[in-house]
N, C-alpha and C positions, 0 to 999 in steps of 0.2 A: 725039406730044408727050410729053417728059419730065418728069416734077415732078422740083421741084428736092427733095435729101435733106434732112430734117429733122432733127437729133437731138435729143431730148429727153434733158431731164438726171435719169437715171435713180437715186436713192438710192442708195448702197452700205449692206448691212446690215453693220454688222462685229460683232465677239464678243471682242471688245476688251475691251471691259467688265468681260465674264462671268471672264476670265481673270484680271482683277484682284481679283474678288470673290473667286478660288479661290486667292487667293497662301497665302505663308505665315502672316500672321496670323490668318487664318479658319482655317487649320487647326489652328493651335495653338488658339487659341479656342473650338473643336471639341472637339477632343482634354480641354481644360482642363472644359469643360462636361461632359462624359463620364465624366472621372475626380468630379468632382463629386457627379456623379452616382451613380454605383457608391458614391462612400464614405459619401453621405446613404441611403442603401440599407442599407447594412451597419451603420451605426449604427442606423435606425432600425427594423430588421428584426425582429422575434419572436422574441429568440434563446431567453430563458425558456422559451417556451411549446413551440418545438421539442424544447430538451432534456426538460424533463418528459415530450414524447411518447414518445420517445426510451427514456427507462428505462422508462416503461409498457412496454415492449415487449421489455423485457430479460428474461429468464427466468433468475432467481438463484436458486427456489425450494432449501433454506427459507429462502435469506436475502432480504434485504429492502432497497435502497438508497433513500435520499429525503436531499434535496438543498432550501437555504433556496427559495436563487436561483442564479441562473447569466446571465450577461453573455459576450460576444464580447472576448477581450483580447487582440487582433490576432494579434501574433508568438508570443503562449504560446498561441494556441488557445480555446479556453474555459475559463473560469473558474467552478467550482462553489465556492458560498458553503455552511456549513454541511451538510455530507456525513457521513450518518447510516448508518452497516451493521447491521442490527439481524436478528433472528430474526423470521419471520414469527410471529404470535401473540402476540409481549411485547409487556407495557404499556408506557408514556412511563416512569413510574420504575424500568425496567431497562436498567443501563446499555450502551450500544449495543458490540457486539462492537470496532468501528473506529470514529471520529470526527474528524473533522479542518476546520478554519477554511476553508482553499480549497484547492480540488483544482486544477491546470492542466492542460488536456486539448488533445494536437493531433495530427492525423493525418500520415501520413509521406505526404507530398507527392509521393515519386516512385512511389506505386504507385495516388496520388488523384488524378495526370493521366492516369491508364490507364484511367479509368473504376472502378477497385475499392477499398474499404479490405480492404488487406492488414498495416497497423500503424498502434502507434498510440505514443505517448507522454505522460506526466505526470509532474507533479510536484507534490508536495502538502507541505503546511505543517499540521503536527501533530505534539500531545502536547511543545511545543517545540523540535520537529527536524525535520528533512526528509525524505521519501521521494520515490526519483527510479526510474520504471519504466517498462518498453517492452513489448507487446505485439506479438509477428509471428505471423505466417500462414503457412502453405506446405504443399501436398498435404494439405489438411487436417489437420493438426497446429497447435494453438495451442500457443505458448510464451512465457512471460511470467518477467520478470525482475524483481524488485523489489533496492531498493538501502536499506536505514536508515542515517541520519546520525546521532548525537545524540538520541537519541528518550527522555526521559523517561519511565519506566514509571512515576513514582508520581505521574502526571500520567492513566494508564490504569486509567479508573476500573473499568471491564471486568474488571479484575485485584484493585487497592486492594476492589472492594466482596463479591469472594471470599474475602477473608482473613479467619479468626475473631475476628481484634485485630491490634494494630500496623500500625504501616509497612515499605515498602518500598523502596528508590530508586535510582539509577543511571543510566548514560547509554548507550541500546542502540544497537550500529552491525552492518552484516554485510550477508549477500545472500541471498534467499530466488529458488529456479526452479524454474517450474510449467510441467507439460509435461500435455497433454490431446488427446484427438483430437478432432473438430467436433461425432461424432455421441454422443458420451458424458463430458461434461464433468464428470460427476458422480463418475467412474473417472480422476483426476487424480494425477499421480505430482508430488510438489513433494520436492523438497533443500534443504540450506541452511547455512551456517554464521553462530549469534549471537556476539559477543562485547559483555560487560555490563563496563561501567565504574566503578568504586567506587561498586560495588556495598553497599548498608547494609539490614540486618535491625535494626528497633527495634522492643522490647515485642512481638514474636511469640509467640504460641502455636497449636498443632497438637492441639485433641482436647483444651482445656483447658490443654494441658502448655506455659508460660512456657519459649522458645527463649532462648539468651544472643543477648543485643545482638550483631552480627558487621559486620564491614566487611573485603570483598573487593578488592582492587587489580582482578583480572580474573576475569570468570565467560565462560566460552565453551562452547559448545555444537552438536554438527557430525551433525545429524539428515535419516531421509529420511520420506516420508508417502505413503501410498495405503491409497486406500478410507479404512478408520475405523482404519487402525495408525499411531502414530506410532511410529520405530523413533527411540530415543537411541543413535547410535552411539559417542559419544565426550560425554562431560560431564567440565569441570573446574572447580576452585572455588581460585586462590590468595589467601590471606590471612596475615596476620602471627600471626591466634590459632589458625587451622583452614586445613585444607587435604582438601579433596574431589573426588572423582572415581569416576565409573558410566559406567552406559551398560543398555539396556533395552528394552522395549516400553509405550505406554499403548495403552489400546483405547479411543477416543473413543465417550463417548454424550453422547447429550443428556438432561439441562443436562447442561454439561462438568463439574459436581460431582460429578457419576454414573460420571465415564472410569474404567478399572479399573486399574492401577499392578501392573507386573512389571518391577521394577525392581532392580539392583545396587548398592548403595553403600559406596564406603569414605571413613574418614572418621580424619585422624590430625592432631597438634595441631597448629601451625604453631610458629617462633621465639617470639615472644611469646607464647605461651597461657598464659591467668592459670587459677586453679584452679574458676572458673565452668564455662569448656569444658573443662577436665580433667572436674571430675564430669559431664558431660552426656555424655561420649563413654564415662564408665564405666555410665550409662545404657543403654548401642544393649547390645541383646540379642545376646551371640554366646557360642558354644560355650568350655569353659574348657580354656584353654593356647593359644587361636587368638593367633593373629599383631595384631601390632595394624592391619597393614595387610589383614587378611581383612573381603570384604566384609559387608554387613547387606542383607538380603533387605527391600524395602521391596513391600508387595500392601495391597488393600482396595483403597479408589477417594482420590479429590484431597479430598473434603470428610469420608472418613474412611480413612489412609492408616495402615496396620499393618507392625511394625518385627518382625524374627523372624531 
């Protein structure tokens, strides 16, 4: 005997569904969630407290950096508030070697998708003007560029609170390059050319001695440095009343009031020189019947500098 065929009506499962769930709105959705996520991260991340770590771990000795705050500011990189360069050992009322409102700090991206910082970049807002610098890397060699815009020196207290009286003022621009190898950064070879912008000496004195008031169109200066010599290759001074030009060695100590001065200087009157810088330059000690363009031998140190 046959039974007759049954069919039962068996369920299809489908996954129908599931593909609708996975269209493109969920993915953007996703995606949207994601990105959300990343930049509630990144805002709310410990950026402060990494950088602080950060320079704890720097080794400047003798110098010293300390920084207010410091914030994430996305495409500049980070941002340090109130950036302090001081000597190890000085009190708070000595004024800091560097200082500046905000630094901007960012790493070079194509060598920070490689897994390594091999550069870096900033830009910093100080003394009224900008400095704009790059740090590279390569076979162990550090090389750092710095760039001045506009920098008011009598804004540099560092400077203003060395002088025995008077002011000083001007607008510094030029480019300083530091070259060091990884494992001796304290053996740093730096170059550099300054040019100073009307340039003003008011109520100066050196050792007691009242300088004439002076005002320079251009001060420029085209120097190189290693170890503790600064070498002045080239120094010039144009003005309407005076006109100056050396070149030399200092021997840097610490305090820098202490550096030692081996220096050339000449020194002859400019178009305009009124009879104040006539007798100041019949002051400068030199041999009789000397040319008026022969140099003055300038020694002793910066906080007492001797003329012969």
């Amino acid at each position: 005997m046959r039974f007759p065929r049954v069919r039962l009506a068996v369920p299809r499962l489908s996954l129908d569904w599931l593909s609708g769930l996975m269209g493109r709105s969920v993915v953007l959705y996703a995606l949207y969630t994601l990105v959300v996520f990343l930049i509630f991260l990144v805002i709310n991340f410990p950026h402060d407290v990494l950088v602080q770590r950060v320079l704890r771990e720097v080794d400047l000795r003798p110098l010293r950096l300390d920084i207010a705050a410091a914030r994430f500011a996305w495409w500049k990189g980070y941002e340090l508030r109130g950036v302090r360069l001081t000597r190890i050992g000085d009190d708070r009322g000595t004024p800091p070697l560097l200082e500046g409102s905000n630094l901007y700090v960012r790493p070079g991206f194509s060598e920070l998708i490689r897994g390594r910082l091999g550069s870096a970049y900033l830009t910093a807002l100080m003394y009224k003007g900008v400095v704009e610098g790059s740090w590279v890397t390569n076979d162990g060699t550090n090389r750092a560029t710095l760039r001045l815009d506009g920098l008011d020196i009598g804004s540099y207290r560092f400077l203003t609170n060395a002088l025995e009286d008077g002011q000083i003022g001007g607008r510094l621009s030029g480019a300083v390059t530091v070259e060091a190898r990884r494992a001796n950064l304290r053996e740093a070879q730096a170059a550099g050319e300054l040019e100073l912008q009307d340039a003003q000496l008011t109520s100066l004195k050196v050792n007691g001695f009242p300088v004439p008031d002076l005002k320079f169109q251009t001060v420029a200066v085209k120097f190189a440095a290693g170890g503790n010599k600064l070498d002045v290759q080239e120094f010039r001074a144009e003005g309407n009343e005076l006109r100056l030009g050396g070149s030399g060695q200092v021997t840097v100590r610490a305090p820098l009031r202490d550096s030692v001065l081996n220096l050339k200087l000449t020194a002859q009157p400019g178009p305009e020189s009124n009879d104040t810088v006539k007798g100041f330059l019949n002051l400068l000690p030199k041999p009789k019947g000397a040319r008026p363009e022969a140099p003055v031998s300038i020694t002793g140190t910066i906080a007492q500098p001797k003329l012969r």
